[in-house]
C-alpha positions in Angstrom: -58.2 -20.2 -13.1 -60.0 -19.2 -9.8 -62.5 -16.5 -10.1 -61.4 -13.3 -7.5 -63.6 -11.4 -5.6 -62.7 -8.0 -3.8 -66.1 -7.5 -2.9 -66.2 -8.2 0.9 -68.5 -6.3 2.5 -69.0 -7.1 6.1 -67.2 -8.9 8.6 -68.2 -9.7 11.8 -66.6 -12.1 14.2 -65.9 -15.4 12.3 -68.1 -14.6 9.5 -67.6 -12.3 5.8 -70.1 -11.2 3.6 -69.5 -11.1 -0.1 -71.1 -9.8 -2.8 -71.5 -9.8 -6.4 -70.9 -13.7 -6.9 -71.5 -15.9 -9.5 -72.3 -19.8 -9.2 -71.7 -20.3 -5.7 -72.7 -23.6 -3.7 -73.6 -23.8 -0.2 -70.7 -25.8 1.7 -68.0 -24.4 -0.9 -64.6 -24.1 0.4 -63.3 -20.9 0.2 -59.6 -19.4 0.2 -59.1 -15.9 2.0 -55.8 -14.0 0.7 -54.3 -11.0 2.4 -52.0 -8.3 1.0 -49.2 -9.7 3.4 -49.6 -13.3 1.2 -51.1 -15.0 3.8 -54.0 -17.6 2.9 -57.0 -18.6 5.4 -59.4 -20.6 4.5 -63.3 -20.6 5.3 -66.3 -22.5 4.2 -69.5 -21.3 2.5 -72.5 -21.3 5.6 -75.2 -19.5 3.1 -75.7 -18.5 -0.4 -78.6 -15.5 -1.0 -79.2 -14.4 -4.7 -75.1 -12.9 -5.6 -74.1 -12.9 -2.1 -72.3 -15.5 0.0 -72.0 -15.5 3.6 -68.2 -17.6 4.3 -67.2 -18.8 7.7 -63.8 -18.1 8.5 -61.4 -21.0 10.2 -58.5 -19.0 11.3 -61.0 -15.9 12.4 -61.3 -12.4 11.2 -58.2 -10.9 13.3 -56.7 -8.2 11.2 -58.2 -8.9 7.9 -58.8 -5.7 5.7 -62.5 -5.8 3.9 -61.0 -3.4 1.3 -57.7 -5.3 0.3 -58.5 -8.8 0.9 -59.3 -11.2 -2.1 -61.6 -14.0 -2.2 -61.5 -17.4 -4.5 -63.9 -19.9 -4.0 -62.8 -23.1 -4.8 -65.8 -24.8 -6.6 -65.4 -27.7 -4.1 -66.4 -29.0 -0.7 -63.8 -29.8 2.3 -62.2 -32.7 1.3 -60.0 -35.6 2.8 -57.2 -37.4 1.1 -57.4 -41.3 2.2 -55.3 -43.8 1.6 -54.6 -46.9 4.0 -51.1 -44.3 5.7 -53.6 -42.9 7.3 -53.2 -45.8 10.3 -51.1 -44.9 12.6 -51.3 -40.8 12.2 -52.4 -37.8 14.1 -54.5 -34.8 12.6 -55.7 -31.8 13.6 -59.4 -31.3 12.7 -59.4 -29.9 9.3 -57.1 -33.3 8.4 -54.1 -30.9 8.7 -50.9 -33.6 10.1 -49.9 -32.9 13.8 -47.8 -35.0 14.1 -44.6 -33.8 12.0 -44.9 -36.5 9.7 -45.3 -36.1 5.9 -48.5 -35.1 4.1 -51.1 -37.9 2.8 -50.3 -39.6 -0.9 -53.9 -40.1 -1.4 -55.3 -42.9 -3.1 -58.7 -40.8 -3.6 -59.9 -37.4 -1.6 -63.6 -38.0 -0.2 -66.5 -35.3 0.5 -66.6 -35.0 4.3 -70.0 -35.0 4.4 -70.6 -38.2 2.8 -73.9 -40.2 1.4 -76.4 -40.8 2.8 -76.9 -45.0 3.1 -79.8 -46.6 1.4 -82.1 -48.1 4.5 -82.6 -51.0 2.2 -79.2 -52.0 1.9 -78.1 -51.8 5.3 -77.5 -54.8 6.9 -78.6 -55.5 10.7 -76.0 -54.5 13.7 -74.5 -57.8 15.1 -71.4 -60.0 15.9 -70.1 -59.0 19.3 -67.3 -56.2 19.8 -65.4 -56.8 22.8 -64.2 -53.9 24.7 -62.5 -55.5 27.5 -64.8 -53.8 30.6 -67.4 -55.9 32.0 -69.9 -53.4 32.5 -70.0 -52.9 29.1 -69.6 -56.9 27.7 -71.2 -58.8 30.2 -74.3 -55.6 30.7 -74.7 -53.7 27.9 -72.9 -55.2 25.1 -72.0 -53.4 22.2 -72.6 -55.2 18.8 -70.6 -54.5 15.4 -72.4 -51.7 13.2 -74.2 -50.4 16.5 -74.0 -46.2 18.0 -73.6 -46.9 21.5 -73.0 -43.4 23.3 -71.3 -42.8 26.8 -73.4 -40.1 29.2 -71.0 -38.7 31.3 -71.0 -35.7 33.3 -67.9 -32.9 34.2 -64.6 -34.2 36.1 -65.9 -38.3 35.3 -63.4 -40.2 33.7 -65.2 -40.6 30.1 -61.5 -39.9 28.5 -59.6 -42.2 30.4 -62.3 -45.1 29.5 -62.4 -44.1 25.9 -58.5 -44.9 25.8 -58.9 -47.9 27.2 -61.5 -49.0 25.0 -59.6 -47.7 22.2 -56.7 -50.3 23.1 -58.8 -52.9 23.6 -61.8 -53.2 21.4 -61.9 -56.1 19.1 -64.4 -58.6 16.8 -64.1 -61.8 18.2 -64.5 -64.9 15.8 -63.4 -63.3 12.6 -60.1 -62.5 10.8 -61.3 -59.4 9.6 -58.7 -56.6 10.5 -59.9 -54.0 13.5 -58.8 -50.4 13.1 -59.7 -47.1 15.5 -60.7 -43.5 14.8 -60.4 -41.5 17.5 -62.1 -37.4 17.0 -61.5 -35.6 20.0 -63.6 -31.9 19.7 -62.4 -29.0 22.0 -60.1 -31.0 24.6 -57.2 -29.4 26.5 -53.8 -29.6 25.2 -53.3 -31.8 28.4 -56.2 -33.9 27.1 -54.9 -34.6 23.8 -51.5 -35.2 25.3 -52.9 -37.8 26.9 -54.6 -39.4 24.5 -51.6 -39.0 21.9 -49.2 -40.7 24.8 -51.6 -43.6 25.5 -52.0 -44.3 21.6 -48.2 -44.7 20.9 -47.2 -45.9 24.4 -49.6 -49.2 24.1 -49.0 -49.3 20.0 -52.5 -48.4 19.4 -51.5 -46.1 17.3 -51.0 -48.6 14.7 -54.1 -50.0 13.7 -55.5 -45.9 15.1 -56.4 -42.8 13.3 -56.6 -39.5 15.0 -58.0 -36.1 15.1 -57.6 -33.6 17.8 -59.3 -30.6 17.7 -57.9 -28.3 20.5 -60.6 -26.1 22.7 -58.6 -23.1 21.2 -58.8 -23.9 17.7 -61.9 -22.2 15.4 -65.3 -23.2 16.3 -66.0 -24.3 12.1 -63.0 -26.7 12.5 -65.1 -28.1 15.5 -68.1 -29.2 13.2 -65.6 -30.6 10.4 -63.4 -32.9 13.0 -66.3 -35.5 13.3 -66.5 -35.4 9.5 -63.5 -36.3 9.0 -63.3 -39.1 10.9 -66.5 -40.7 9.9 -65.1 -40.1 6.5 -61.5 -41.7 7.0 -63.8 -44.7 8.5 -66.0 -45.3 5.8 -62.9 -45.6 3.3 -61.6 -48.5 5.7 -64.6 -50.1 6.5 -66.0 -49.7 2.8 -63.4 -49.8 0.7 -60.6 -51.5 2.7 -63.2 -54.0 4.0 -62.2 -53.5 7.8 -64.4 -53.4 11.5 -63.8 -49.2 12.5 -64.5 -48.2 16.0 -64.9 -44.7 15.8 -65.0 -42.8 19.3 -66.1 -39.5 19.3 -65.2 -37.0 22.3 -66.8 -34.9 23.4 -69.8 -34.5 21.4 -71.1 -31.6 23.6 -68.5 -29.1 22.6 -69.7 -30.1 19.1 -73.0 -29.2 20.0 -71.6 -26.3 21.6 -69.9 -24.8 18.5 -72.6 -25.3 16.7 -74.6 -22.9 18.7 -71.8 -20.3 18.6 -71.9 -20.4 14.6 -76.2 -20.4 14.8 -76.1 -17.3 16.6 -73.1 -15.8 14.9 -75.5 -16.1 12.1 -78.6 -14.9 13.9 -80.8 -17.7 13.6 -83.7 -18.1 15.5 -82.6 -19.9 18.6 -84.5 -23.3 19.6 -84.0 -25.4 23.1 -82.0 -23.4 25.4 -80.0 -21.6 22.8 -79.6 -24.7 20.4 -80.2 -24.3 16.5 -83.7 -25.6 15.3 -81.9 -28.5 13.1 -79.3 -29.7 16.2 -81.4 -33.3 15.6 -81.0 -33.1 12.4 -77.3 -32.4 12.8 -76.5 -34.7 14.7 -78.3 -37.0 13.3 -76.0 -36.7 10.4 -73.0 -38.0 12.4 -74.3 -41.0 14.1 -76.3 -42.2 10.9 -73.1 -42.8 9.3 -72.6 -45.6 11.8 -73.7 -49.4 10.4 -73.3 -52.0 8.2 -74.0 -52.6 4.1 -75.2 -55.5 2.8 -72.4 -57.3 0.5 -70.2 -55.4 2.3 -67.9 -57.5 5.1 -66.6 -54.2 6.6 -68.4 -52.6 9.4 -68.4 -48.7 11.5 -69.3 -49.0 15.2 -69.8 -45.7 17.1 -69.1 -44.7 20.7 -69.6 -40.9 21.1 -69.1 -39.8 24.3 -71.3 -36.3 25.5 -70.7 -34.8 28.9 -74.1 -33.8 30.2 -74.8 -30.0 31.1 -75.2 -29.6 35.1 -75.2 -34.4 34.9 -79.0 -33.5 33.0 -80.2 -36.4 31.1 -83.4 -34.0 29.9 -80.9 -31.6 28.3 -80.9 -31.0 24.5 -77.9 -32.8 23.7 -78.2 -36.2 25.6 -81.7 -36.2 25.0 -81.2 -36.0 21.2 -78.8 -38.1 21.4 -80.9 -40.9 23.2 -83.7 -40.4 20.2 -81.3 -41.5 17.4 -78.5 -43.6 19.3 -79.2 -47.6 20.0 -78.8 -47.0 24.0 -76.8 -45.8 26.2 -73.7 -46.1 28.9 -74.5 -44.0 31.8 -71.1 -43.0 34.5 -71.7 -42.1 37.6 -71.1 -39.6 40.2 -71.8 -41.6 42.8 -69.9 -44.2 42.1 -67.0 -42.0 41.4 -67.2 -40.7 44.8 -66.6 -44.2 46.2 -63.2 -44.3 44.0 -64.9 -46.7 41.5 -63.5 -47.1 37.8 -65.1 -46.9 35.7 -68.1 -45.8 37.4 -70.7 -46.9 34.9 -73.9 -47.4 36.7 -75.5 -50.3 34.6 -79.3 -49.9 36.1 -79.9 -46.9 33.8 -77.5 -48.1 30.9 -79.3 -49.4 28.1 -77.7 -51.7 24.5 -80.7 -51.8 22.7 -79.2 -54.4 20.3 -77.5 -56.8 23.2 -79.5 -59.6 22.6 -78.3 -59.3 18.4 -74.5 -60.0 19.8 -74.6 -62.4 22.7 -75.2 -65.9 22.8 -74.1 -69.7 22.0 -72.6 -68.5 18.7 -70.7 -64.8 19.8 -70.4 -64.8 23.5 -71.4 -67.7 25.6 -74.9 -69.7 26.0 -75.3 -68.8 29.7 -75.0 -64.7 28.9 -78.3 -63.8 28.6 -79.6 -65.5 31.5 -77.0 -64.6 33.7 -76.9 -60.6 32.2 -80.8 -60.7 33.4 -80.2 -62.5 36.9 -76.8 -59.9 37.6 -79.2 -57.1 37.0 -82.0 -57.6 38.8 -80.2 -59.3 42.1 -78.1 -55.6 41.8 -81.3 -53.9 41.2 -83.2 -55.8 44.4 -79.8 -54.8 46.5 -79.6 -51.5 45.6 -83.7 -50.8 47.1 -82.8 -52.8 50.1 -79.4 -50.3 50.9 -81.7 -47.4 50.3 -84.5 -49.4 52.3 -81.4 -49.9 55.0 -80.9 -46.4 55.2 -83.9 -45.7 56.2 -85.0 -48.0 58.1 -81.7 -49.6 59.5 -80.3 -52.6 58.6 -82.0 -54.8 61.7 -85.5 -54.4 59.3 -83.6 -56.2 56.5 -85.0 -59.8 56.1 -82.1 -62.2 55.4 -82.4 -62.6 51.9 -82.7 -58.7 51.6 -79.0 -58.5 53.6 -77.7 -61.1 51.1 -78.8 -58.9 48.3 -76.9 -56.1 50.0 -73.9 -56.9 50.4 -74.2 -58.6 46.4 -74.9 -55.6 45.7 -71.9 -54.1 46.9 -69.5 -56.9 45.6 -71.1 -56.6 42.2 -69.6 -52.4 42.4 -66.3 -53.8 44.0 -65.5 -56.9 41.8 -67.4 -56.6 38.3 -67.8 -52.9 37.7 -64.3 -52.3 38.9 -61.7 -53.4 36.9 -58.1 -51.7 36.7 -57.8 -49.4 33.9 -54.8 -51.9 32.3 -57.0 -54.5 32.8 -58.5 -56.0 29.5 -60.9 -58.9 30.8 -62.1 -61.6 28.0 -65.8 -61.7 27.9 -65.2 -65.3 29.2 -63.4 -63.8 32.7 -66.5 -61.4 32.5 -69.3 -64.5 32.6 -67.5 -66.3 35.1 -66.9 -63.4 37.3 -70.8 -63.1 37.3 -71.2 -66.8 38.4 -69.0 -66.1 41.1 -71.1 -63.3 42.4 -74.0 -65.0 41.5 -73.2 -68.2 43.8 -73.4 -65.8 47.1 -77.2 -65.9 46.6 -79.6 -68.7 47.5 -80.3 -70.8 44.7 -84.0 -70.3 45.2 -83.5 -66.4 44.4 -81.7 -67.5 41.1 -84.6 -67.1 38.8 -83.8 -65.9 35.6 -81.2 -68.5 34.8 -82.2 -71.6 33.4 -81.8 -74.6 35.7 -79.2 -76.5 32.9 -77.1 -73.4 33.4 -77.0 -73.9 36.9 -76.1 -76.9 36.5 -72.8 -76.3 34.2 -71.8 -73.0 35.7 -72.9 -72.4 39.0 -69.8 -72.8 41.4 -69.9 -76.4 43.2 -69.1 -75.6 46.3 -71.0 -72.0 47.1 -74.1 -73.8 45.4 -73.8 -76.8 48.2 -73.2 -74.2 51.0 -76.6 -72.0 49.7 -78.6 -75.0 49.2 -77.9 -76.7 53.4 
């Protein structure tokens, strides 16, 4: 039998004081009761000597300090896993939104999870195909890696996380492939779509979600990544599976977790941010990787829209600190009706080369990854060289470059958002491109890959 308290002392927005406890743990769940019979639950944020400061979920609305009861439940937030989980829509505290039955758990797991021993992970590899070029045949994402997107307000970050949702998959292993999708603080519209798109392609069969509306309690904001990692780990670690888990938008995260630090009346750090937001966060995307003995695999893709498109601001700069790289959209590129409009000169896989090659992608990748790059790179200064100057003080190589430059935007970047190219389509579209350039200017590709790949007839026409 539960212990009750009808000590409450203090409330104050989201947050109740109580006194006179006994034996209580910091992250305890708590249940709230109220002389009507209704229950709301809360969470323990701070325990000082017999008093216990609880974070509310529902909020503090109407609740009575001198008639409501308290009962801590000995017991962290918990989720009940089992593998009918796939195919299912939550809300953020793992609540069911989507009329079906509750879970029959096979086991209910700590959200917060363990921490993995350094020495028994195993090294991020085996390419994940996503389906987008920029992303495959640029900055490719490898199984076990924390790739984030960097977008900024109004960019389409949600309609490429769908898409990469349907489409991500291992290549060269039988290994089933599953989804978790967390969305934090959308728009009923946004979590509409994303619920639509799920079902309407059958994603939602090998997909887990949780949607965590921007109306609902900032605490169930901090638990909705939690969850998911936490549904992930039992597939991946106990069900042996490859989990993409996307995570949008980690800002509002962030942003919650400011509004419960200074609910609390810590001492602010960077522009408002709690001291320990690294920290934080870095207990999300940590729980991304693989284990040794292990065959299944979690692969994170958090997407963060920047504050005012500012790389230097708390979050994306965090972010870029404990994340393997990142995928950068563009405004710019946005502008010109691009999608996706991921500008691939800042982008950044740190773990690329680990999942591209004879044995994942193809032998030619790496060489003709480096040669797209800088030929793009080379015609992006000479259009900003064109502008100034005018196109007549171009040499001819530089106007060649140019206009690469914009067929690499037009034809590789751009892709329909149905389309789902194989990282194959991807290499050859970048031989295409490629065999618009003199020969001579093709330096970074090995002259045997010229040879086999370079198109016949472009490289005849170059060459005279």
């Amino acid at each position: 039998m539960l212990k009750e308290y009808k000590t409450i002392i203090d409330v104050a927005g989201p947050l109740m004081l109580v006194e006179q406890v006994e034996g209580i743990k910091y992250g305890e769940l708590t249940e709230i009761e109220l002389p009507g019979g209704d229950i709301r639950r809360g969470q323990v944020l701070e325990v000082d000597r017999d008093r216990a400061l609880v974070q509310i979920f529902e909020g503090s609305t109407s609740l009575n300090i001198g008639s409501a009861k308290v009962r801590f439940q000995g017991k962290a937030i918990e989720l009940p896993v089992s593998m009918d989980l796939l195919g299912r829509v939550f809300s953020g505290l793992g609540q069911p939104r989507d009329q079906g039955p509750k879970i029959i758990p096979d086991k209910r797991l700590d959200i917060n999870g363990f921490p993995i021993n350094p020495y028994a992970r195993d090294y991020p590899s085996e390419f994940i195909q996503t389906g987008v070029s920029a992303i495959d045949g640029m900055n490719t994402m490898v199984r076990g890696q924390k790739l984030p997107i960097f977008s900024s307000s109004g960019l389409p970050h949600s309609r490429l996380a769908a898409q990469i949702a349907r489409q991500a998959k291992v290549l060269g292993t039988e290994a089933k492939f599953a989804v978790v999708f967390a969305a934090m603080g959308i728009t009923f519209e946004e979590a509409d779509f994303f619920i639509n798109d799920f079902r309407k392609t059958g994603a939602i069969e090998r997909s887990i979600l949780f949607i965590n509306l921007a109306d609902d309690p900032a605490i169930e904001r901090i638990s909705t990544p939690r969850m998911a990692l936490t549904a992930a780990e039992y597939l991946a670690y106990e069900q042996d599976m490859h989990v993409l888990v996307i995570l949008t938008d980690m800002t509002n995260y962030a942003e919650a977790l400011r509004e419960i630090s200074a609910a609390r009346k810590e001492v602010p750090g960077r522009r408002g941010y709690p001291g320990y937001l690294y920290t934080d966060l870095s207990s999300i995307y940590e729980r991304a990787g693989r284990i040794q003995g292990r065959s299944g695999s979690i692969t994170q893709l958090p997407i963060l829209t920047m504050p005012e498109n500012d790389k230097t601001h708390p979050i994306p700069d965090l972010t870029g600190y404990i994340t393997e790289g990142q995928i950068i959209l563009s405004q710019e590129l946005h502008r010109k009706g691009l999608y996706p409009p991921i500008d691939v000169l800042p982008s950044l896989s740190r773990l690329k080369d680990k999942g591209i090659g004879a044995d994942q992608t193809r032998e030619d990748h790496a060489d003709t990854m480096n040669q797209l790059y800088a030929a793009y790179a080379r015609g992006k200064e000479a259009k900003e060289l064109a502008a100034i100057l005018g196109e007549a003080a171009l040499s001819e190589a530089d106007k060649k470059f140019s206009r690469f430059a914009d067929e690499f935007e037009n034809r590789y970047v751009t892709q329909g958002e149905e389309e789902d190219r194989s990282v194959i389509e991807t290499l050859d579209l970048g031989w295409e491109l490629l065999a618009h350039l003199p020969r001579v200017e093709l330096k970074r590709v090995r002259d045997e890959y010229l040879e086999k790949y370079l198109p016949e007839q472009e490289s005849g026409r170059e060459e005279d």
